[in-house]
N, C-alpha and C positions, 0 to 999 in steps of 0.2 A: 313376287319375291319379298322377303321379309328383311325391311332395311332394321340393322341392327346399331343402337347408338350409344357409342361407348362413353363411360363415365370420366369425367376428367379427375387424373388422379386428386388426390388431398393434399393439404402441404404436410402432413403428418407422415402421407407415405412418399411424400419428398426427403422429410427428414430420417424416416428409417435406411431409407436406400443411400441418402448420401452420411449416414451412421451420424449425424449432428441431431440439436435439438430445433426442435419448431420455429425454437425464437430465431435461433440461425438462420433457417428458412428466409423468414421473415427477414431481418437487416439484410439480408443480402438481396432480397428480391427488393423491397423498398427502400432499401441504402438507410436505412435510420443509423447505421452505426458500421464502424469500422470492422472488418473479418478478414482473419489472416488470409492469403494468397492461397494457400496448402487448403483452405476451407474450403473459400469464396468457388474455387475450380470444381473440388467435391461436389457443392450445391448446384453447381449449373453444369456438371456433369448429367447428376438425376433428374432434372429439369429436362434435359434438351432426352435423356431416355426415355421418361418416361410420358412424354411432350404433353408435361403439362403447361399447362393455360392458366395464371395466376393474374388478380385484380387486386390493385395498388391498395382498396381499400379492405383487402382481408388479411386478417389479424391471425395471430398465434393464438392456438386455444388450449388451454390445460386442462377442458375436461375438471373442472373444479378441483385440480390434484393441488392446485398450489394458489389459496387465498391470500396470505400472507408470509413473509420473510423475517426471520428477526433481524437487526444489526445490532451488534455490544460493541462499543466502541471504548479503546481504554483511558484515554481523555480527549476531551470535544474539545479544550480549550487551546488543543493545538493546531497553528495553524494547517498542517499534514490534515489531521481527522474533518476539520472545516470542509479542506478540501473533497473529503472523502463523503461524506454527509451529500454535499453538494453534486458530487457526480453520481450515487448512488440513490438520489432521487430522480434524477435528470434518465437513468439507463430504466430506473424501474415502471419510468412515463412508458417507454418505449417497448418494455418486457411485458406491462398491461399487469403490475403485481402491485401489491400493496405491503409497505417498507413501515416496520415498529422500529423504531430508535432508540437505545437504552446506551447512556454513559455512567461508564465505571466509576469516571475521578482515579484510576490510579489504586483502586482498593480492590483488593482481592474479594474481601467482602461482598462487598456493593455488586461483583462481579458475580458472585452465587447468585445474593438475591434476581438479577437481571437474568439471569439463565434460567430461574425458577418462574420469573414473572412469564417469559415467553413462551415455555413451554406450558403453561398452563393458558397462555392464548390461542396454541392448537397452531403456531407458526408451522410450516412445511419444508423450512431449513432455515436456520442459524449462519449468519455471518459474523467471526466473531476475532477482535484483534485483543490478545487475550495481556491481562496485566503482568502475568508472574511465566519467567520462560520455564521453568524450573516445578509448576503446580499446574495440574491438568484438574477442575471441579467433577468432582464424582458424575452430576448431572451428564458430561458433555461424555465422558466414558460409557455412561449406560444407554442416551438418547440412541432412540432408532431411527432420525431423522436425520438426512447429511445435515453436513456441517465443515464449512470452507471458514479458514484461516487468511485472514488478508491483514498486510504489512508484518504484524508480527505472528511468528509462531511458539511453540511450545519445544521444549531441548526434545524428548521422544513420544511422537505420536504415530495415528496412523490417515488423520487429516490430511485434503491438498494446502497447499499454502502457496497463497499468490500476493507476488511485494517483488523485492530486489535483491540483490545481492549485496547486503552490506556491510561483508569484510572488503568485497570487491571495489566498492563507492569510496569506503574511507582509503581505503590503500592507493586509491588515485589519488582522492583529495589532499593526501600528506603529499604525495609524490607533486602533484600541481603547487603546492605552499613551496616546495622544495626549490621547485624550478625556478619560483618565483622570486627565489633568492634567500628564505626564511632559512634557517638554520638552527635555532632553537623553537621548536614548533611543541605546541602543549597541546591535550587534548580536553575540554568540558563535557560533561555526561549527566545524566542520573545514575540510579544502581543500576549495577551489572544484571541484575535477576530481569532487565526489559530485555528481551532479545535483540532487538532495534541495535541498542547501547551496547549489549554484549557484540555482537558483530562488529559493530565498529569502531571500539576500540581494540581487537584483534587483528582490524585491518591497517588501523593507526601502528598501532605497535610491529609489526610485520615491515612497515613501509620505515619507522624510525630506525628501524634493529640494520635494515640491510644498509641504509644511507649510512650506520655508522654511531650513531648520538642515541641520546639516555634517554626514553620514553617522559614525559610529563600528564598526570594525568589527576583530574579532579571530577568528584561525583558531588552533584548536588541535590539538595534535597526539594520536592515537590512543590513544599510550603515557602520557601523563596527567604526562611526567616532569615537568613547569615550568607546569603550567598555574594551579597555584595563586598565585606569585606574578604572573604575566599579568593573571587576573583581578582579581587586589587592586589592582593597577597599574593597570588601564582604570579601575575604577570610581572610584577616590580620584582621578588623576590627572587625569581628563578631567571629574569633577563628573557623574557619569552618574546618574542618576534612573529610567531604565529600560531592563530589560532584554529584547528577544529570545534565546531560550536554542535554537537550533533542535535539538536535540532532548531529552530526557529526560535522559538521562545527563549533559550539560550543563549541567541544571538542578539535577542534584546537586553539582555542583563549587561552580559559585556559591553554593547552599546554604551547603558550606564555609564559605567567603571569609566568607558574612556573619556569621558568627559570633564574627569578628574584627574587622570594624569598630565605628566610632562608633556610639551609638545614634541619631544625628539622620541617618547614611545609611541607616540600617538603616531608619528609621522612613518616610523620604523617597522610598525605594528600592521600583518596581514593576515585578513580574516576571511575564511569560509564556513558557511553554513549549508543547513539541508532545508529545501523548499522556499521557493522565493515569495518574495509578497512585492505590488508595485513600487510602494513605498524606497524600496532599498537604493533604488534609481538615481533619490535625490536626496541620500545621506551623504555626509560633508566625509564620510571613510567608508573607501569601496569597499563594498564586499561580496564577493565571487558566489557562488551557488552550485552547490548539487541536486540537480533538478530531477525531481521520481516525475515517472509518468500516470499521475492520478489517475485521468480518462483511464487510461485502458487497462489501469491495475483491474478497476472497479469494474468496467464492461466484464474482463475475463474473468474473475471472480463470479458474478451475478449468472451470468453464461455456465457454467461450471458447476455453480449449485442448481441451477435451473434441468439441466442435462440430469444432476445425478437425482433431481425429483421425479422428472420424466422417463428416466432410463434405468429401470435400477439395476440391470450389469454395465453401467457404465462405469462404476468405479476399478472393476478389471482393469476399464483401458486405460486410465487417466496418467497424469505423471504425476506424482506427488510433491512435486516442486514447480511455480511456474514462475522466473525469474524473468524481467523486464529489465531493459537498458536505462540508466541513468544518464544525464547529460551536464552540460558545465555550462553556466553562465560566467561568463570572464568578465569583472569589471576589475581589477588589479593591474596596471598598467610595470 
């Protein structure tokens, strides 16, 4: 009798069966990385059907489809984007891809050139958190290569975009200033054309309009040339009590400023920001946090564009928005 010995399936046709990508496979069989519940069950769903036999040290393979990734980042100099840099090297060790880094600086510009440089390196998708919400670059409308949107997006496209919810984040964070006892609450930004900024001073203004009181709101400029006396001038002048700093770097300017006022504003005066850094711990004026979930903006982003490299009817299934939970670091007593 003719013993017949059957093949142990692939993790490829692990991944077809449980409709994810390889790399999924992979984190989930070697835990290199976090996977939703809804997934992690899909995956060892197929696994236990189709009884496969998988070894710790075999890898995700792309079949040469995906050499490298581009990332556009729309300034590096924020501590946000730092972060994003930092786990977006960290997921791509693990995805076995190789990650080109190009920063905008904030210029639309610079933003062409960077799309034109990668696509002339023969990238396999584009990660791109774009400058202008409001100008989509021709290049990114004609490329036949996905292309995922992470933290910010563009006002109408047909990209996924993976980030947060940030009418949702700032409309807390007025409401948390509120509670706090603030009652003249102002808001600091760049222009409105960032998406970021446009969100959430929407959600600023939503959360001021319903408490009752008159919106305050200042836009600052990239180059930092005048924003010192700006800020001295909103908070003395308009009686302000607290602040939305929407992002980090922001929050160091005000810092500044306060160091020159009175001590009954100083004293008076309650500030939140977006993204924490350790430092904040052991400033002599607390300041509270809206904390984005970096790690896992960036896993599911990279995931995402990896699938719609691998899969090209995956974009059928996708959602076109992937929103993550924000958090609060309370240091305001």
């Amino acid at each position: 009798m003719e013993i017949v010995k059957h093949k142990n399936p692939s993790m490829e046709t692990v991944a077809r069966k449980a409709g994810v990508s390889i790399t999924t496979v992979s984190h989930v069989i070697n835990k290199t990385r976090h996977v939703n519940k809804e997934t992690k069950e899909a995956v060892l769903q197929a696994i236990k059907s189709l009884n496969y036999q998988f070894s710790k040290a075999e890898k995700p393979n792309n079949n040469g489809k995906l050499r490298n990734i581009g990332v556009i980042l729309a300034d590096a100099r924020e501590d946000f984007f730092m972060g994003i840099i930092k786990n977006i090297e960290s997921v791509a060790t693990d995805y076995d891809v190789t990650i080109i880094f190009c920063d905008s600086e904030a210029n639309p510009e610079k933003e062409e050139k960077n799309i034109a440089t990668l696509l002339e390196r023969d990238v396999r998708g584009l990660l791109i958190a774009p400058v202008d919400a409001d100008h989509i670059p021709n290049m990114l409308k004609t490329t036949s290569i996905p292309v995922v949107l992470i933290d910010r997006q563009f006002e109408f496209h047909n990209f996924l975009f993976v980030g947060i919810n940030n009418f949702r984040s700032s409309y807390e964070g007025t409401n948390y200033l509120l509670g706090k006892g603030a009652k003249n609450i102002g808001f600091i930004g760049y222009s409105g054309s960032v998406y970021t900024i446009r969100q959430r001073v929407l959600g600023y203004k939503a959360a001021i309009m319903e408490f009752g009181a008159s919106p305050h709101i200042i836009s600052l400029s990239y180059t930092k040339e005048d924003s010192f006396p700006l800020i001295k001038n909103f908070i003395t002048e308009l009686g302000i009590d607290g602040i939305i700093c929407a992002t980090s770097s922001i929050c160091y300017e005000v810092i500044e400023v306060l160091d020159t006022l009175d001590q009954e504003i100083k004293k008076k005066l309650k500030l939140i920001c977006y993204d924490d850094n350790r430092w904040l711990d052991y400033l002599k004026y607390p300041i509270s946090v809206i904390s984005q979930p970096i790690a896992e903006i960036c896993n599911a982003a990279i995931d995402n564009l990896l699938q719609l490299v691998d899969k090209p009817d995956y974009e059928a299934e996708m959602k076109r928005e992937l929103f993550f939970d924000t958090s609060f670091i309370d240091r305001i007593k």
